[in-house]
C-alpha positions as a Python dict, from the first residue, in 0.01 Angstrom:
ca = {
    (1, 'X'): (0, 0, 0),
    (2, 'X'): (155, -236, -252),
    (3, 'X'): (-134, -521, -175),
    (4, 'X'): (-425, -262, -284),
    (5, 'X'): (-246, -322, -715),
    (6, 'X'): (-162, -679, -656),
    (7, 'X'): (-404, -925, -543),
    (8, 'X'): (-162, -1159, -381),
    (9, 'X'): (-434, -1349, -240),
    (10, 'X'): (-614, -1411, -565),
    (11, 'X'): (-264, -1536, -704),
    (12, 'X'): (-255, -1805, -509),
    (13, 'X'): (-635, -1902, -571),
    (14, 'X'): (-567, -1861, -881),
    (15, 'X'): (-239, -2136, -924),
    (16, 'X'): (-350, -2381, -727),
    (17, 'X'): (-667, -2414, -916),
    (18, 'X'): (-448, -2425, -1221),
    (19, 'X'): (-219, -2686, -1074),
    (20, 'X'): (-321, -3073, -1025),
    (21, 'X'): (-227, -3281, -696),
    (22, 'X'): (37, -3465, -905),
    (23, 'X'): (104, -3867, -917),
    (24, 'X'): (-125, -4095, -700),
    (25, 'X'): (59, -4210, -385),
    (26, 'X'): (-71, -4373, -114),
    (27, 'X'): (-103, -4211, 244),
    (28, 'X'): (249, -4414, 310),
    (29, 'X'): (404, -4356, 11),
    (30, 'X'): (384, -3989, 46),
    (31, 'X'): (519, -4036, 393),
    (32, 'X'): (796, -4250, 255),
    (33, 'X'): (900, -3977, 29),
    (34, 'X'): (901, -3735, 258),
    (35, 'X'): (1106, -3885, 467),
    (36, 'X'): (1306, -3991, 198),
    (37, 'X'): (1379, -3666, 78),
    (38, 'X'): (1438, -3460, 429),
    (39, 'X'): (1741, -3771, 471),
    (40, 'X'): (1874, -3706, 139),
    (41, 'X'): (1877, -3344, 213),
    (42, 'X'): (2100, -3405, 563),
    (43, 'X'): (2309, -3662, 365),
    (44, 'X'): (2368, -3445, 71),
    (45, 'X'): (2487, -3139, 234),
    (46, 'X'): (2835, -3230, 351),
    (47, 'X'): (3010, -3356, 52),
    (48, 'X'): (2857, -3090, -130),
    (49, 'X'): (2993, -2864, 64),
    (50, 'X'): (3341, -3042, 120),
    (51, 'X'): (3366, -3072, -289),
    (52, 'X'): (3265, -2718, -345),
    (53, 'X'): (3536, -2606, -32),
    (54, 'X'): (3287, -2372, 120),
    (55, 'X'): (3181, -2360, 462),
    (56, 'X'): (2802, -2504, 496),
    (57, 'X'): (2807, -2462, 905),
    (58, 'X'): (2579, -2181, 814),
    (59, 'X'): (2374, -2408, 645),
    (60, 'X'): (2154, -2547, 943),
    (61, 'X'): (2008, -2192, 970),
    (62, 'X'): (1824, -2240, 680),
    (63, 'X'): (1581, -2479, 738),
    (64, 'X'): (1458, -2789, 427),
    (65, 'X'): (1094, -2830, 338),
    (66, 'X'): (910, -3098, 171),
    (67, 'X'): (635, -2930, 16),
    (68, 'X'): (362, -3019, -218),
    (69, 'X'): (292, -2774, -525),
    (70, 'X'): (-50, -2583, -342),
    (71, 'X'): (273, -2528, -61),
    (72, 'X'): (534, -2411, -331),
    (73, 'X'): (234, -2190, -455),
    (74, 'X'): (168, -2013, -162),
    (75, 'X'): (574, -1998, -99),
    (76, 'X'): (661, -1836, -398),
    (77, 'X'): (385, -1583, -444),
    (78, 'X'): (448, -1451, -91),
    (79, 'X'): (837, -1439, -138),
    (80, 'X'): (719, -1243, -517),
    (81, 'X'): (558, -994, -319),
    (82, 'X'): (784, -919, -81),
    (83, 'X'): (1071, -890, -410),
    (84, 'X'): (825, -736, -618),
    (85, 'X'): (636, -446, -379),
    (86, 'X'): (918, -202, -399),
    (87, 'X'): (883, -252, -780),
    (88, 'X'): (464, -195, -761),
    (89, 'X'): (549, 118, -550),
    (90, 'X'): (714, 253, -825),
    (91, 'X'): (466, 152, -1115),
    (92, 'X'): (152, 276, -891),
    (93, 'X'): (343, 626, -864),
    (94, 'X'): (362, 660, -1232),
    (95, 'X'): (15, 536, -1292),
    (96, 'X'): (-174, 743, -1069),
    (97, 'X'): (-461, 557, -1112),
    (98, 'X'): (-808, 608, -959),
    (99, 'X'): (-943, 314, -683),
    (100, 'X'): (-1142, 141, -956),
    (101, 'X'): (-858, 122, -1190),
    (102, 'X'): (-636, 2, -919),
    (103, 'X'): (-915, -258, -816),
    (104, 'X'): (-942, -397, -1146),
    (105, 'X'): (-573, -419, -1221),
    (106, 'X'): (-464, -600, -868),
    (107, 'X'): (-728, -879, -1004),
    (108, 'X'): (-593, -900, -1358),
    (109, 'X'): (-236, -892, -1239),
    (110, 'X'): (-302, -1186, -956),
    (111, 'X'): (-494, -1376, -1185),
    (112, 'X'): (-120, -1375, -1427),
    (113, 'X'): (97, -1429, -1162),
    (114, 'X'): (-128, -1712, -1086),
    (115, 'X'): (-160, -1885, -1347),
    (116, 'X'): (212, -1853, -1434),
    (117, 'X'): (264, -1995, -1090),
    (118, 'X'): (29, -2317, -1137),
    (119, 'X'): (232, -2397, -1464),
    (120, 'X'): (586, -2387, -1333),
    (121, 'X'): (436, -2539, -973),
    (122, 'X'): (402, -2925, -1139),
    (123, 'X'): (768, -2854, -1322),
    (124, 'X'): (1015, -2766, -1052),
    (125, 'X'): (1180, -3000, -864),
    (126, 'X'): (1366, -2806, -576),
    (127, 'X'): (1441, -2421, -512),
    (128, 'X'): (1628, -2258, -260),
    (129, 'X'): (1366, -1982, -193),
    (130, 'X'): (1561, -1612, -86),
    (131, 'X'): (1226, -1484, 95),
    (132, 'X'): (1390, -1139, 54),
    (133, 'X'): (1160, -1045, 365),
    (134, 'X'): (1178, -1305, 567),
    (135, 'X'): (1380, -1658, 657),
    (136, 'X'): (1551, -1816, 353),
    (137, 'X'): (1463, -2241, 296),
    (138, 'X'): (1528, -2507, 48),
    (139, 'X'): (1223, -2657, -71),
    (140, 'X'): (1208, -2996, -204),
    (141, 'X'): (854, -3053, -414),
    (142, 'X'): (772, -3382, -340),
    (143, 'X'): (529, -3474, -639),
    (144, 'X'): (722, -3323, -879),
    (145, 'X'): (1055, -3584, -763),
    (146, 'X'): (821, -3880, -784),
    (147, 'X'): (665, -3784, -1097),
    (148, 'X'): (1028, -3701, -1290),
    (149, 'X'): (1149, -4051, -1114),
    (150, 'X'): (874, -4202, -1286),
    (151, 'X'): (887, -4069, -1635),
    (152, 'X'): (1279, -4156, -1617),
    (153, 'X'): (1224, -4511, -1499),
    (154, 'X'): (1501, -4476, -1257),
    (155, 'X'): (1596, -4585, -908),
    (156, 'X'): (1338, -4335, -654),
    (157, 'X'): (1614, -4376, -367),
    (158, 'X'): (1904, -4251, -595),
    (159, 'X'): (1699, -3987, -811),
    (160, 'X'): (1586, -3800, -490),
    (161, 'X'): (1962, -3798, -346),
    (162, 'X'): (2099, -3688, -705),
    (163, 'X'): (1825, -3402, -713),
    (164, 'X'): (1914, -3274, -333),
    (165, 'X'): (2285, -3282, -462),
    (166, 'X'): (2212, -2970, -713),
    (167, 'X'): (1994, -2826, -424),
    (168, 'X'): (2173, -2853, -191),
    (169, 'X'): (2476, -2674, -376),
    (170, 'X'): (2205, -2363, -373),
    (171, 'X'): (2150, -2349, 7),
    (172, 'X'): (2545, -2385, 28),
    (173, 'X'): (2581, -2107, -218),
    (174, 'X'): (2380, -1869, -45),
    (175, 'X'): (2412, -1916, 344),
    (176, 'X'): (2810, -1936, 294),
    (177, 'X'): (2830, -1626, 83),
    (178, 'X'): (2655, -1352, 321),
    (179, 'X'): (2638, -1085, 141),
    (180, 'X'): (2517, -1290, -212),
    (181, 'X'): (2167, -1322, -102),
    (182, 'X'): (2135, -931, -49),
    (183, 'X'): (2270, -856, -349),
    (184, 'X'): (2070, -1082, -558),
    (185, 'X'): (1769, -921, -411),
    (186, 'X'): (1858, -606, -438),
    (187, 'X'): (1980, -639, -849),
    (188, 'X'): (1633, -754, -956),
    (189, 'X'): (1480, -539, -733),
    (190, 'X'): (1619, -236, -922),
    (191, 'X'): (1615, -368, -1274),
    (192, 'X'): (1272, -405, -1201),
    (193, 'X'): (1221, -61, -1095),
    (194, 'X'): (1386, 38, -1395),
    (195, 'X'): (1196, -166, -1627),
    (196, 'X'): (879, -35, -1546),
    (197, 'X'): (739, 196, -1806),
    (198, 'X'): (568, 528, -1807),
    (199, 'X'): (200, 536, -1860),
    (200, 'X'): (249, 658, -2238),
    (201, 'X'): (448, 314, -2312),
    (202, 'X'): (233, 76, -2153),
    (203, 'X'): (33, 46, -2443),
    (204, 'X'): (301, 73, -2659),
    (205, 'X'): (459, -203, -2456),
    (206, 'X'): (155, -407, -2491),
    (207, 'X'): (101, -373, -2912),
    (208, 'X'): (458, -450, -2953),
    (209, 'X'): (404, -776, -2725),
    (210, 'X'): (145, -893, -2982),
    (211, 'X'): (391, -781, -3301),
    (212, 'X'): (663, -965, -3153),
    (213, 'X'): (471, -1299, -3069),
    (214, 'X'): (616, -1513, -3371),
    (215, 'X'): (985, -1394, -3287),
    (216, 'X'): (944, -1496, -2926),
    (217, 'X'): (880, -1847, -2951),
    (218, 'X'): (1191, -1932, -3171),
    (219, 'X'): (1464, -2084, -3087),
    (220, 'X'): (1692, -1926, -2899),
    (221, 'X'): (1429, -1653, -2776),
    (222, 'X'): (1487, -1546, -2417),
    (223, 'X'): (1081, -1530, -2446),
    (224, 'X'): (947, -1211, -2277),
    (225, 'X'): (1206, -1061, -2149),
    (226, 'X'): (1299, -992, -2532),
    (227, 'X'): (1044, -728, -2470),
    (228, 'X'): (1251, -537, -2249),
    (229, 'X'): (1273, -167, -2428),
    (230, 'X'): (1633, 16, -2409),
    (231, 'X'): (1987, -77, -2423),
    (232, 'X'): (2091, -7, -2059),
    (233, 'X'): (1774, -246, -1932),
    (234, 'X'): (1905, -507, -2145),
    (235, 'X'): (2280, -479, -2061),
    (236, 'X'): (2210, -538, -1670),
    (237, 'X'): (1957, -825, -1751),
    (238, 'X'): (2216, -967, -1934),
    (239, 'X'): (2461, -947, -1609),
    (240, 'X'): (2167, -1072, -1372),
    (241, 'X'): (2108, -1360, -1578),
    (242, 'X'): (2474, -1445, -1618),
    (243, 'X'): (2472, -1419, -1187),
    (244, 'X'): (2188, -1716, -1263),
    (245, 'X'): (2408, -1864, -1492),
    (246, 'X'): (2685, -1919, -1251),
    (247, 'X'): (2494, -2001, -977),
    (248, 'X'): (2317, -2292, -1200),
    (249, 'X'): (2628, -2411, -1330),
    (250, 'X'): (2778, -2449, -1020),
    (251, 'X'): (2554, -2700, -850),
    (252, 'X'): (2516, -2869, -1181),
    (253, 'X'): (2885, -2919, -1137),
    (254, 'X'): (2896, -2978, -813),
    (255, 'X'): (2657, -3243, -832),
    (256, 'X'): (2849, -3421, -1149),
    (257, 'X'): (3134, -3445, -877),
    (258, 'X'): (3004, -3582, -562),
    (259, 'X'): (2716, -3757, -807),
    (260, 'X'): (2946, -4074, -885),
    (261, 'X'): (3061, -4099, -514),
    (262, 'X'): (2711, -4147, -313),
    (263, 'X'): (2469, -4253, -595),
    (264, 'X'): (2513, -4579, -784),
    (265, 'X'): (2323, -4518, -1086),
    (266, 'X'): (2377, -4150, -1171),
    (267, 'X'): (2499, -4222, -1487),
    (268, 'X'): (2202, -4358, -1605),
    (269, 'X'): (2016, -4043, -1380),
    (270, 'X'): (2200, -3771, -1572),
    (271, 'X'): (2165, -3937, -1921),
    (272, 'X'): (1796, -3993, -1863),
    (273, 'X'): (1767, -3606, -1730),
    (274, 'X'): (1937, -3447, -1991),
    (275, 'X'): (1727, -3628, -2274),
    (276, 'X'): (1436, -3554, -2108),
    (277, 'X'): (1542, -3158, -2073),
    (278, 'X'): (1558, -3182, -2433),
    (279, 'X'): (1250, -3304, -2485),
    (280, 'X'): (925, -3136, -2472),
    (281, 'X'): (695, -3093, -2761),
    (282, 'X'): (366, -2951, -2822),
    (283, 'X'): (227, -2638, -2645),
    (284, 'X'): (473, -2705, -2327),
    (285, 'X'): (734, -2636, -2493),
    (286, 'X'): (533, -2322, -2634),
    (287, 'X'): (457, -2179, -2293),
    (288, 'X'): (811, -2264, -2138),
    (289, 'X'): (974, -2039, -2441),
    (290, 'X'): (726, -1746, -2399),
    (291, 'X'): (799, -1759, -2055),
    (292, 'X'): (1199, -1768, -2132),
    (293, 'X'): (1219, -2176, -1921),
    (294, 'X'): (1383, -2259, -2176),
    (295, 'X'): (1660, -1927, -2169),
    (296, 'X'): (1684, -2092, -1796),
    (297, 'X'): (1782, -2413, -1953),
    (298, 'X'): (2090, -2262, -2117),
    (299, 'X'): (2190, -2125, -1769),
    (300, 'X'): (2230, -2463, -1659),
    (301, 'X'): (2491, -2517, -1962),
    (302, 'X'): (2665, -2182, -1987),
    (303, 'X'): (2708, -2165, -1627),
    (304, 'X'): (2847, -2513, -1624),
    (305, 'X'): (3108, -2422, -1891),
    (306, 'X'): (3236, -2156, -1755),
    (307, 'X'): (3251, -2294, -1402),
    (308, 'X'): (3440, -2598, -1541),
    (309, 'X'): (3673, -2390, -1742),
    (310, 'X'): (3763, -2154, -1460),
    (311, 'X'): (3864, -2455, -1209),
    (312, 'X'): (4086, -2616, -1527),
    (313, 'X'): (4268, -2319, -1542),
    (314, 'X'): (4272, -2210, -1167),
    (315, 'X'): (4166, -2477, -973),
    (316, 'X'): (3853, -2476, -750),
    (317, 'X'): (4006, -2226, -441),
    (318, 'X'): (4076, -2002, -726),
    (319, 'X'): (3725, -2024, -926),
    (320, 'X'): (3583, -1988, -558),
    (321, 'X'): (3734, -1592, -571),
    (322, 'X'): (3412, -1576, -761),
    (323, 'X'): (3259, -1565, -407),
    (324, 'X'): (3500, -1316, -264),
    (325, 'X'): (3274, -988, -362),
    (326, 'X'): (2970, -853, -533),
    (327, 'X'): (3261, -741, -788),
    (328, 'X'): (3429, -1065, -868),
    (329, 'X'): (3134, -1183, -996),
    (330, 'X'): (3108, -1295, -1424),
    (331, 'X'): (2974, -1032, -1679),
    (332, 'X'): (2743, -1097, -1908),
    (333, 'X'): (3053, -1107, -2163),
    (334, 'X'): (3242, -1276, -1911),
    (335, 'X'): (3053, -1614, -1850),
    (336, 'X'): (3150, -1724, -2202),
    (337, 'X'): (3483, -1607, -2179),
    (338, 'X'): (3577, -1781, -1877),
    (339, 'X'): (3966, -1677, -1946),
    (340, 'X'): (3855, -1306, -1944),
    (341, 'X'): (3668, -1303, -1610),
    (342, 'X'): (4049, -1504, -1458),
    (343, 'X'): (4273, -1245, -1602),
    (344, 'X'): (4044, -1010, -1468),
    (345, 'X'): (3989, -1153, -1080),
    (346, 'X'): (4369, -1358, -1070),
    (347, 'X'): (4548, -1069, -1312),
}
């Protein structure tokens, strides 16, 4: 019944109105880059998974799309649903709203998930996509590479193998870690359940979005989520997000190490990046706060520190007990106190 209070449909109407086609490329350009990108993807895989010492056999089972962002749309708002119904379910329950009410809110609610989608569409560069109800893939977003490769002014051949490096690292992560996928889903799933609020706080929910406007786009604001109401909620985002955390810092680290072996100028790739992470202005950098992007840049770095810390100390078979059990994974306290998550996993 989920689809009758989210307009899934309209969502994807909706963001790919929002989103443009991306840089101009001729009809075999595009097919350059596509096959560009599906080889770098194959080439990638292997010493990714040789420097991370996990098993990518498993690998092949999830397959690698090149995808333009209308594609990624459509993607991600059908893998949101399938996270996300179980969550509705729950709301609806509580609401007990009449058809019309229900009609109204599926349109308002696709028409935000939309939009949100459109923005983040022309931004992201690869995803490993968990399609909680269906078959796991990496997605590579072609536009998006050519556009970044662009702005940086850096070698196309090189960029595209450096990005499929970090991606790569996710489809490694999660296809030779069973149970990890599973228990991703099934964390978000239930801190979303949680989360949801009881008729009488909606609105309260609401006015204290518009109080809290100013405080959300500082720095250091994890943007909406700020909003989330008790202490409990806010511990286990805190552990999700440090989850994130490691699994961002890990192919960021990964990819520093192979990086240097297989692509000449990555140097010059991962100075360029890292300026330009740093660098929006104006009302992007606006929207990517309110919508906590930039929280998800500090994943990148926290995760990356504590990864890197953990291997100094115990080498990478012993930071890869991370991957042992749904237990041995870093607290929220824990991912910036990498010697506190060893003493806890290697006593």
């Amino acid at each position: 019944m989920s689809e009758v209070y989210v307009d899934w449909a309209l969502a994807k109407r909706t963001g790919r109105r929002w989103v443009s086609d991306g840089p101009d490329t001729t009809a075999a350009e595009a097919a350059g880059v596509v096959a560009e990108l599906r080889a770098a993807a194959h080439r990638a895989l292997q010493p990714v998974a040789d420097t991370a010492r996990l098993d990518a056999s498993a690998g092949a089972q999830s397959p690698v799309y090149v995808v333009d962002r209308a594609s990624w749309i459509d993607v991600n708002v059908e893998s949101m649903a399938a996270l996300l119904n179980p969550v509705v379910d729950a709301l609806t329950a509580k609401r007990k709203a009449g058809p019309r009410a229900r009609a109204v809110g599926a349109k308002v609610t696709g028409t935000e998930t939309g939009a949100l989608m459109g923005f983040v569409a022309s931004k992201v560069l690869g995803q490993f996509d968990l399609a909680p109800d269906g078959q796991p893939s990496l997605l590579l977003v072609a536009p998006n590479i050519v556009s970044a490769e662009r702005e940086l002014g850096v070698s196309p051949s090189d960029f595209r193998l450096w990005v499929c490096l970090h991606e790569e690292t996710h489809r490694v992560q999660f296809t030779a870690v069973p149970w990890l996928r599973e228990h991703l889903i099934n964390r978000i799933r239930t801190l979303a359940v949680d989360m949801v609020p009881d008729p009488e706080m909606l609105q309260q929910r609401l006015q204290a979005a518009a109080k809290a406007l100013p405080g959300l786009l500082r720095e250091g604001s994890g943007g909406l989520t700020d909003l989330i109401g008790t202490a409990e909620q806010r511990a286990e985002l805190a552990n999700v997000t440090a989850i994130m955390s490691l699994l961002e810092g890990h192919a960021d680290v990964v990819m520093d190490d192979v990086g240097p072996q297989i692509v000449p100028t990555v140097e010059e790739i991962r100075r360029k990046f890292n300026a330009r992470r740093k660098g929006s202005v104006g009302p992007d950098r606006i929207i990517r706060r309110l919508l906590g992007l930039e929280a998800k840049m500090r994943q990148y770095r926290d995760g990356a520190a504590f990864c890197r810390a953990v291997q100094q100390k115990v080498g990478v078979d012993g930071f890869n007990a991370v991957w042992a059990a749904p237990e041995n994974l870093p607290t929220a306290d824990e991912i910036y106190a990498p010697a506190s998550w060893v003493a806890r996993v290697h006593g």
